[in-house]
C-alpha positions as CSV (number, residue, x, y, z in Angstrom):
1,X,19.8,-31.7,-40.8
2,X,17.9,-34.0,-43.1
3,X,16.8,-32.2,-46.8
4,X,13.4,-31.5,-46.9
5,X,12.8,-34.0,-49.2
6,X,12.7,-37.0,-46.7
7,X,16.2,-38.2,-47.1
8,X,16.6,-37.5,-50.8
9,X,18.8,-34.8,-52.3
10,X,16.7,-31.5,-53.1
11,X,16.0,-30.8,-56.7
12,X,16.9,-26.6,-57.9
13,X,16.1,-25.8,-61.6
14,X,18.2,-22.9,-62.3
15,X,17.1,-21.3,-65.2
16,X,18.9,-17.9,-66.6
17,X,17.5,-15.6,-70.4
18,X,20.5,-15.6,-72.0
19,X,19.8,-13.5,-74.9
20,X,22.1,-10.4,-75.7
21,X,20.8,-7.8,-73.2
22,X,22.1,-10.3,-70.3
23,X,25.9,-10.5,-71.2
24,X,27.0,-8.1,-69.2
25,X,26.2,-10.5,-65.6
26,X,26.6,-13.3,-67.5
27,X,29.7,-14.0,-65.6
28,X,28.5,-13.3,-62.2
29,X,25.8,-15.7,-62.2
30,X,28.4,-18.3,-63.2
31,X,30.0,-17.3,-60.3
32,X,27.7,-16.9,-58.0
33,X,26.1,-20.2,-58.6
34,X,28.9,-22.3,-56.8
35,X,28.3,-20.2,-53.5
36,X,24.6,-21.9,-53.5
37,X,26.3,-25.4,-54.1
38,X,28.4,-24.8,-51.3
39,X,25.4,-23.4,-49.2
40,X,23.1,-26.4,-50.0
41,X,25.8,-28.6,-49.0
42,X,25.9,-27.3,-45.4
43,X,22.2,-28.2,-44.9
44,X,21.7,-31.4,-46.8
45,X,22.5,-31.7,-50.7
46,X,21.1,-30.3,-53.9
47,X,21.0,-31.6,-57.2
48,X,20.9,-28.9,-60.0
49,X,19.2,-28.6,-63.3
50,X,20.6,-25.7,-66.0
51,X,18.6,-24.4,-68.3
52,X,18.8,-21.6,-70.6
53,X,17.2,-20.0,-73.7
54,X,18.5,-17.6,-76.4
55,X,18.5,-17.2,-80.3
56,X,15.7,-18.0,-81.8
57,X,14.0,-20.7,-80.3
58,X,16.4,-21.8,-78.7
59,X,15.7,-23.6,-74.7
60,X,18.4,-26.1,-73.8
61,X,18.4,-27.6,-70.2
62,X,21.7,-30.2,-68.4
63,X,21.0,-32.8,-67.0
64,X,20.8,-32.6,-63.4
65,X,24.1,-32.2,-61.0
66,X,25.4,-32.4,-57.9
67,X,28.4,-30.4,-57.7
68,X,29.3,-27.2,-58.5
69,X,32.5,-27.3,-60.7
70,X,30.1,-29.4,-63.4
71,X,27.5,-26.3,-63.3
72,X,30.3,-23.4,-63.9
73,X,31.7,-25.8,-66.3
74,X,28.2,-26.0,-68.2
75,X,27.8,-22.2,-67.6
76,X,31.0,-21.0,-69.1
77,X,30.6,-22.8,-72.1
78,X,27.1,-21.1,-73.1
79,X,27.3,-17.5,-75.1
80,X,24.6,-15.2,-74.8
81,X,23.1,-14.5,-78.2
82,X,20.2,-12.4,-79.4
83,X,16.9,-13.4,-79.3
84,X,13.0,-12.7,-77.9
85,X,12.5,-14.6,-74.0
86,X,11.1,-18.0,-73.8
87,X,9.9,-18.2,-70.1
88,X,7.2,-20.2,-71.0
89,X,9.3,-23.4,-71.6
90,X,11.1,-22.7,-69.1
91,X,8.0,-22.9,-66.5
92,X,6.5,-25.8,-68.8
93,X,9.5,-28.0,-68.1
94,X,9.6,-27.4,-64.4
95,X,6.0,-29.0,-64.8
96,X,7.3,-31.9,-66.9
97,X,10.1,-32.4,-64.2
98,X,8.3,-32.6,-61.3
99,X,5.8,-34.7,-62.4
100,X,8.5,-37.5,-63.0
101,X,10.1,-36.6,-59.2
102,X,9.8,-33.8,-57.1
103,X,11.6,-30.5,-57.9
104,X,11.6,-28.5,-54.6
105,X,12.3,-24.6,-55.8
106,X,12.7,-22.5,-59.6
107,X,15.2,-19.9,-59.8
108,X,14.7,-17.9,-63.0
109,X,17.2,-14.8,-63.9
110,X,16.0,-12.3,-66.3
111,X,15.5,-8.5,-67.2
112,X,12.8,-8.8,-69.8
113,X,9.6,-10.5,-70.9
114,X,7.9,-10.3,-74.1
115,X,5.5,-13.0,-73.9
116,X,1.0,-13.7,-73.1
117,X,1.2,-13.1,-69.5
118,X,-1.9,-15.0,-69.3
119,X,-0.5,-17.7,-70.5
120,X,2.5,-17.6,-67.9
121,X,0.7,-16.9,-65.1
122,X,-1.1,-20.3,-65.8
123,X,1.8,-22.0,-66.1
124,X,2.7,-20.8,-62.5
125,X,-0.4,-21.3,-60.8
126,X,0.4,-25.3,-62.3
127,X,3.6,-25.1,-60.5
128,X,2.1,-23.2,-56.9
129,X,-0.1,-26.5,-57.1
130,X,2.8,-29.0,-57.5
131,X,4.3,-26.7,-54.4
132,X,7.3,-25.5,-56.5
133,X,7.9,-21.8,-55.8
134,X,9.0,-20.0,-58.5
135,X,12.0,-17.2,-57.3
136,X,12.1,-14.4,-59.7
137,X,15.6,-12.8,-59.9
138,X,15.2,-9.2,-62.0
139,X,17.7,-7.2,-63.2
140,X,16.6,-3.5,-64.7
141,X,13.4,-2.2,-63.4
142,X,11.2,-3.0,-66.6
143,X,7.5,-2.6,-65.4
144,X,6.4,-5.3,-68.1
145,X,8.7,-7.9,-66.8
146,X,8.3,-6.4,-63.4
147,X,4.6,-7.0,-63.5
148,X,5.0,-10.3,-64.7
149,X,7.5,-11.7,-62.4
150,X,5.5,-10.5,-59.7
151,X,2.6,-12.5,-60.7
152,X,4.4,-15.6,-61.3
153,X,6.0,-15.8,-57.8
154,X,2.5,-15.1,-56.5
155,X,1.0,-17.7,-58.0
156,X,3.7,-20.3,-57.5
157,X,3.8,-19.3,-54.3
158,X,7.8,-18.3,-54.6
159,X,8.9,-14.6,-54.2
160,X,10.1,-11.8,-56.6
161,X,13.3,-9.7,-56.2
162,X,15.3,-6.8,-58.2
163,X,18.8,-6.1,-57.9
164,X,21.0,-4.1,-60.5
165,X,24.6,-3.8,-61.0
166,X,25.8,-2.3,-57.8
167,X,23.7,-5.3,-55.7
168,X,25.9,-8.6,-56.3
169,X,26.3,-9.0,-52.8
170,X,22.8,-9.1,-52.2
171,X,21.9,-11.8,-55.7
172,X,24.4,-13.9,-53.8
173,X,22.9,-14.0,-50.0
174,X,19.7,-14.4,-51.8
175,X,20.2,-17.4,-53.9
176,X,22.2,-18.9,-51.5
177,X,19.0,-18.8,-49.0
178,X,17.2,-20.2,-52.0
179,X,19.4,-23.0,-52.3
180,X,18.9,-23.3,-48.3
181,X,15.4,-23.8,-48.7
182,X,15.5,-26.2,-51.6
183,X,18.0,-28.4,-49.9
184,X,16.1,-28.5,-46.1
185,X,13.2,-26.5,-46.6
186,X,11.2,-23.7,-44.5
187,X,13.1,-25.1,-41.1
188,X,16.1,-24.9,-42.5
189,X,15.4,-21.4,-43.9
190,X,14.2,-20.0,-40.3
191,X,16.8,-21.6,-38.9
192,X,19.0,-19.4,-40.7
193,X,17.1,-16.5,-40.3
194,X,17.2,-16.8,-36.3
195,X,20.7,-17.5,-36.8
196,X,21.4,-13.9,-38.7
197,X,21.4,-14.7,-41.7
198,X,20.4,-11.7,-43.5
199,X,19.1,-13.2,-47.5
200,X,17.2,-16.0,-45.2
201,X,15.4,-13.6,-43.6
202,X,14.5,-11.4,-46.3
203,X,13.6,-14.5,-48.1
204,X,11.3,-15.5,-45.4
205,X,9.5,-12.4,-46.0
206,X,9.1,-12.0,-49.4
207,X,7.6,-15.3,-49.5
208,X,4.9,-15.0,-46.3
């Protein structure tokens, strides 16, 4: 199957909050990232951008990959550290990037956010015109974030989802679907979806 991009490799920005309240999943989003690597593969290539933020101030980004043991490498060398959410760089530079080439999907990982809403949600609604969905991934049920996240994957036309500690399995079907749909698309998402595939499907839906 050809990626969605027209014979080019897809483009995933994989952004995670790593201030202090995230340690303690630090280590399975390192590992679960190589499982959407493996996933994209199958369907037709991704290339990956990392980018993070902690400390104060602090918003750092890789340059973009294409294989999964240089992501986890790049992951386990980053240390969460304390600090107030950035989200707005975050959604600013998937605007900068896919001005300079197209960036087919967001995935942002976060429990918190303690920014102007307003100002996010027009950051988004930038990114739902450049047709780059933005997929929320919360952890803890905070109703600020939770009200927030919601409204950015509306706008960018991507889809919001909470898990908590007990749901790993379930973070890993779903961004493996999101790297699915990055790599080949909405086909290659229902495809997987008819085929069984449980996170495509419940992708599917929390984006119609």
């Amino acid at each position: 199957m050809a990626p969605a991009t027209g014979g080019a490799r897809g483009r995933l920005m994989f952004a995670l909050d790593a201030t202090m309240s995230r340690q303690p999943t630090w280590d399975r989003a390192c590992a679960i990232q190589a499982d959407m690597f493996s996933e994209a593969g199958s369907v037709g290539g991704l290339d990956v951008q990392l980018v993070y933020f902690r400390g104060f101030g602090e918003c750092r980004a890789s340059k973009w990959v294409s294989d999964a043991g240089t992501l986890g490498g790049l992951m386990t060398r980053i240390e969460c550290r304390g600090g107030l959410t950035q989200i707005g760089k975050v959604l600013s530079r998937a605007i900068d990037e896919t001005r300079k080439a197209p960036v087919q999907a967001l995935v942002y990982i976060g429990d918190a956010m303690e920014e102007d809403i307003d100002r996010l949600c027009k950051r988004a609604g930038e990114l739902g015109m450049l047709k780059v969905p933005v997929f929320v991934f919360q952890e803890r049920r905070d109703p600020v974030a939770s009200r927030a996240f919601k409204e950015i994957a509306r706008l960018s036309g991507g889809a919001h989802l909470t898990f908590d500690d007990s749901a790993g399995a379930e973070l890993s079907r779903l961004l493996k679907a999101v790297a699915v749909y990055a790599a080949g698309g909405r086909k290659a998402l229902a495809d997987r979806s008819a085929e069984g595939d449980d996170g495509a499907r419940l992708l599917l839906e929390k984006m119609s």
